[in-house]
C-alpha positions as semicolon CSV with decimal commas, in nm:
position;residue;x (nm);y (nm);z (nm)
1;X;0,073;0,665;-2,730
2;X;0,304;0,352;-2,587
3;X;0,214;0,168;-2,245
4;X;0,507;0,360;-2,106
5;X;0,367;0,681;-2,210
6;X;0,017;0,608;-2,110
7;X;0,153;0,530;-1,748
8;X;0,368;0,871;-1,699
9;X;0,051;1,028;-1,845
10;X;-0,198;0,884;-1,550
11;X;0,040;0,883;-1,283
12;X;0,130;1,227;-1,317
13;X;-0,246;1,338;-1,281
14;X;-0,316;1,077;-0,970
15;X;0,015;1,275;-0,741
16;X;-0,180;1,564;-0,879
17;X;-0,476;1,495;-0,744
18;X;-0,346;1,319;-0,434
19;X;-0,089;1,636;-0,305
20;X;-0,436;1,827;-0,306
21;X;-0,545;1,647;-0,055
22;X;-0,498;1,847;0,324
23;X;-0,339;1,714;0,594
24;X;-0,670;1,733;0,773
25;X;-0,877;1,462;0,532
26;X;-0,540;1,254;0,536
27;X;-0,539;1,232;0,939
28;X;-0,953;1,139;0,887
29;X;-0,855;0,915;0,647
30;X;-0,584;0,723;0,865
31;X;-0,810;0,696;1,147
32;X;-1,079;0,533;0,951
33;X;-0,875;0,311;0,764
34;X;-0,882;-0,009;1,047
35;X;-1,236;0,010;1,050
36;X;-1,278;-0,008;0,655
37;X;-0,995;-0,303;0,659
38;X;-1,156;-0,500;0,931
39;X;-1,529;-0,466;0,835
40;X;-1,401;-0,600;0,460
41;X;-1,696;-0,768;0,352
42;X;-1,463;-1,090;0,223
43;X;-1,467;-1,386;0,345
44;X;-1,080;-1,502;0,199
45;X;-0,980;-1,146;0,335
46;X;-1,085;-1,239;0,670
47;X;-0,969;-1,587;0,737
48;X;-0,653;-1,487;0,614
49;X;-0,651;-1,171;0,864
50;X;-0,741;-1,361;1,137
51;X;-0,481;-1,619;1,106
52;X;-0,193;-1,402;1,014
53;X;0,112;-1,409;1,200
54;X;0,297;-1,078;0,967
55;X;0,129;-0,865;0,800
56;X;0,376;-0,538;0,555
57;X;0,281;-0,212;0,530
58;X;0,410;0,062;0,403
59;X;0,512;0,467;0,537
60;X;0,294;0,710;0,315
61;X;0,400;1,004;0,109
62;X;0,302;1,221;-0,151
63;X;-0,073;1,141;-0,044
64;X;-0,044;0,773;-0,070
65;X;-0,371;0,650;0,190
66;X;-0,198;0,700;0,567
67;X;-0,214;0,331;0,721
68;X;-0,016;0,411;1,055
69;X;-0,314;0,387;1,244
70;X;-0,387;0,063;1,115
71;X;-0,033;-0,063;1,179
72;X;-0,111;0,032;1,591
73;X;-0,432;-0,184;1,548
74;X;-0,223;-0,460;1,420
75;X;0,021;-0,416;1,663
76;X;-0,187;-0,400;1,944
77;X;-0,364;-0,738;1,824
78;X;-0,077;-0,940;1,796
79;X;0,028;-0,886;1,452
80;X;0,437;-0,863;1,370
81;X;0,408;-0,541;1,141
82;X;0,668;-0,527;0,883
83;X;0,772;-0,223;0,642
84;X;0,992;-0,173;0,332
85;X;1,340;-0,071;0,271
86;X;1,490;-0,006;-0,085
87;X;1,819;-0,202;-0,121
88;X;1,983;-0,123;-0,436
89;X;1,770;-0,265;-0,719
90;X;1,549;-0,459;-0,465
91;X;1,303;-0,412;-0,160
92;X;1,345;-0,594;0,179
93;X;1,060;-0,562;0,449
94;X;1,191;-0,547;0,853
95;X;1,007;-0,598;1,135
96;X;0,962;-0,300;1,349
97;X;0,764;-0,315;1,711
98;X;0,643;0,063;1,714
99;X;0,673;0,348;1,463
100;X;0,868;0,595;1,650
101;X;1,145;0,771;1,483
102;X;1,437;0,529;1,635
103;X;1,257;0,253;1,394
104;X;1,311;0,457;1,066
105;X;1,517;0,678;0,884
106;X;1,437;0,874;0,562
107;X;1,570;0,674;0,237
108;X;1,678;0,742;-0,099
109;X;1,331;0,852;-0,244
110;X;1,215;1,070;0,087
111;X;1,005;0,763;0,236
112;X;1,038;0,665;0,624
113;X;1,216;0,296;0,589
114;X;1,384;0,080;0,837
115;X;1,691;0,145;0,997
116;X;1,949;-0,047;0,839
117;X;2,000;-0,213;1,177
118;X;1,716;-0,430;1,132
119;X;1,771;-0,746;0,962
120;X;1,503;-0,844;0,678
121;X;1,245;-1,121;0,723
122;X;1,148;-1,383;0,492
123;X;0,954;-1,299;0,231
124;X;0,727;-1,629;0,241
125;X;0,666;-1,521;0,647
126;X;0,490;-1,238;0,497
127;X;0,086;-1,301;0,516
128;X;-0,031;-1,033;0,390
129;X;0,130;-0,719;0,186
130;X;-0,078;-0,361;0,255
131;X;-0,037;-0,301;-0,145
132;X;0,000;0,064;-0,194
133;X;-0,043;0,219;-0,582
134;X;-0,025;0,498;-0,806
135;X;-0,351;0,329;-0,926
136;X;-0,517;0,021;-0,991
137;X;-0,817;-0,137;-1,289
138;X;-1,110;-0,262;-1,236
139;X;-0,969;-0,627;-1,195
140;X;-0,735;-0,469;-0,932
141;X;-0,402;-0,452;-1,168
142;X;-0,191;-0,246;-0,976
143;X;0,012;0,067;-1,132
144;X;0,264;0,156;-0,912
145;X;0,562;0,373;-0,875
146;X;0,729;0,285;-1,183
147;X;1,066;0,155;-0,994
148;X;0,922;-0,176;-1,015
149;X;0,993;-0,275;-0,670
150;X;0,679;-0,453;-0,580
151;X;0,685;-0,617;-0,879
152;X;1,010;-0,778;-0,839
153;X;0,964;-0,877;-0,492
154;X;0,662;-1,060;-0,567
155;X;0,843;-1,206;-0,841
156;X;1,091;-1,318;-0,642
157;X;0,890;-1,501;-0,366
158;X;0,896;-1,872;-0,508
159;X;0,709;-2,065;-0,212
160;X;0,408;-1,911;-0,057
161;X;0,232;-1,593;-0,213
162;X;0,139;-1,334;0,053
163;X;-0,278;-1,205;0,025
164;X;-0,240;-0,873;-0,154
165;X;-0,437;-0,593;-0,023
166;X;-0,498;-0,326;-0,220
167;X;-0,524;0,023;-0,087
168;X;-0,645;0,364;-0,260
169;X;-0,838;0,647;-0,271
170;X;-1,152;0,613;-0,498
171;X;-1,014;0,831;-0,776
172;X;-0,719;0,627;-0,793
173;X;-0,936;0,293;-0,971
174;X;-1,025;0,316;-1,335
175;X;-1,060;0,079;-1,634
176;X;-0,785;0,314;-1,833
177;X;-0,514;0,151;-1,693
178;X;-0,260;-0,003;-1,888
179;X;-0,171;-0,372;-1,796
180;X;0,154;-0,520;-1,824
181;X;0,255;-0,901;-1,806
182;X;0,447;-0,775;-1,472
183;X;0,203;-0,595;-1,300
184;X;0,103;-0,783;-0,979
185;X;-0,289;-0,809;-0,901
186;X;-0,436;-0,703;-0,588
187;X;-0,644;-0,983;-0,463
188;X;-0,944;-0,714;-0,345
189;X;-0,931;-0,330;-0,261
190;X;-1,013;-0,065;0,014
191;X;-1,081;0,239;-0,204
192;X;-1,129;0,544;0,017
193;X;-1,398;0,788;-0,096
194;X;-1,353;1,129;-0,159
195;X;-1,575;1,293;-0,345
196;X;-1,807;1,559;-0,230
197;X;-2,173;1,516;-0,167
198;X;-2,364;1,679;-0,421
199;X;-2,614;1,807;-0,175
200;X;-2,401;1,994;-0,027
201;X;-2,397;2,268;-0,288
202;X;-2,595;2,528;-0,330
């Protein structure tokens, strides 16, 4: 089996597994999330938290980890909170001040973007990228989408790298993943658990 193959193969069992997931665990899971991000136990995570100025997140779908809540908590600290928007071949990340519906419109792949009023900011102003993923190894090699957008924006930055946070559910990390000279590396990971206890059953 080729890379490529290998790649369709795992991300078509991780959407699986994440559209299983109920909209009650996702809203748990979103109001969690600031507290897991916050209480990182990492000391680069944290200096470079507490001095950022802009920090880009994403809109989830498809039962991608919710981080709206933790965009308000950024928000209400200070932070400029930025989000993505698919232009042609590329990705562009806008400010926005709130997350109400006069902020966003649905794009091309059914994802809540930016309105196209809002002009782009500079990719080295960007502190820290909320990485989201299809999955991600052990070393935190990220498998994404498969559009490659990520990829090519972090390419693309030439000056000063943004911190790369990963974010997943626990399911979604595993030493099978495929790595590709392309593939951008998270520099550390929130992985969201969601297995069942086992004491639980009967």
């Amino acid at each position: 089996m080729s890379i490529s193959e290998e790649k369709k193969a795992i991300r078509k069992e991780i959407r699986r597994r994440r559209m299983e997931l109920d909209d009650e665990f996702l809203s748990y899971v979103d109001g969690i999330l600031p507290d897991e991000v916050f209480g990182l136990d990492d000391d680069d995570f944290k200096a470079r938290l507490k001095s950022a100025k802009r920090i880009a997140l994403y809109r989830a779908t498809g039962g991608e980890v919710p981080c709206d809540k933790l965009a308000l908590k950024l928000m209400n600290k200070g932070k400029s909170c930025c989000f993505p928007r698919i232009e042609g071949e590329n990705m562009v990340f806008c400010d926005c001040r709130s997350l109400d519906d006069k902020s966003f419109e649905t794009g091309a792949f059914g994802i809540k973007e930016p309105v196209k009023e809002l002009m782009p900011v500079d990719p080295e102003a960007i502190d820290i990228v909320v990485l989201p993923a299809v999955a991600y190894n052990e070393e935190g090699t990220r498998l994404g989408q498969g559009k490659g957008y990520y990829d090519r924006f972090y390419a693309g930055i030439k000056g000063k790298k943004p911190f790369l946070l990963g974010i997943c559910y626990d399911f979604q990390i595993s030493s099978e993943i495929p790595v590709e000279e392309h593939d951008i590396t998270a520099d550390v990971i929130v992985a969201i658990a969601t297995a069942e206890d086992d004491d639980e059953e009967e």
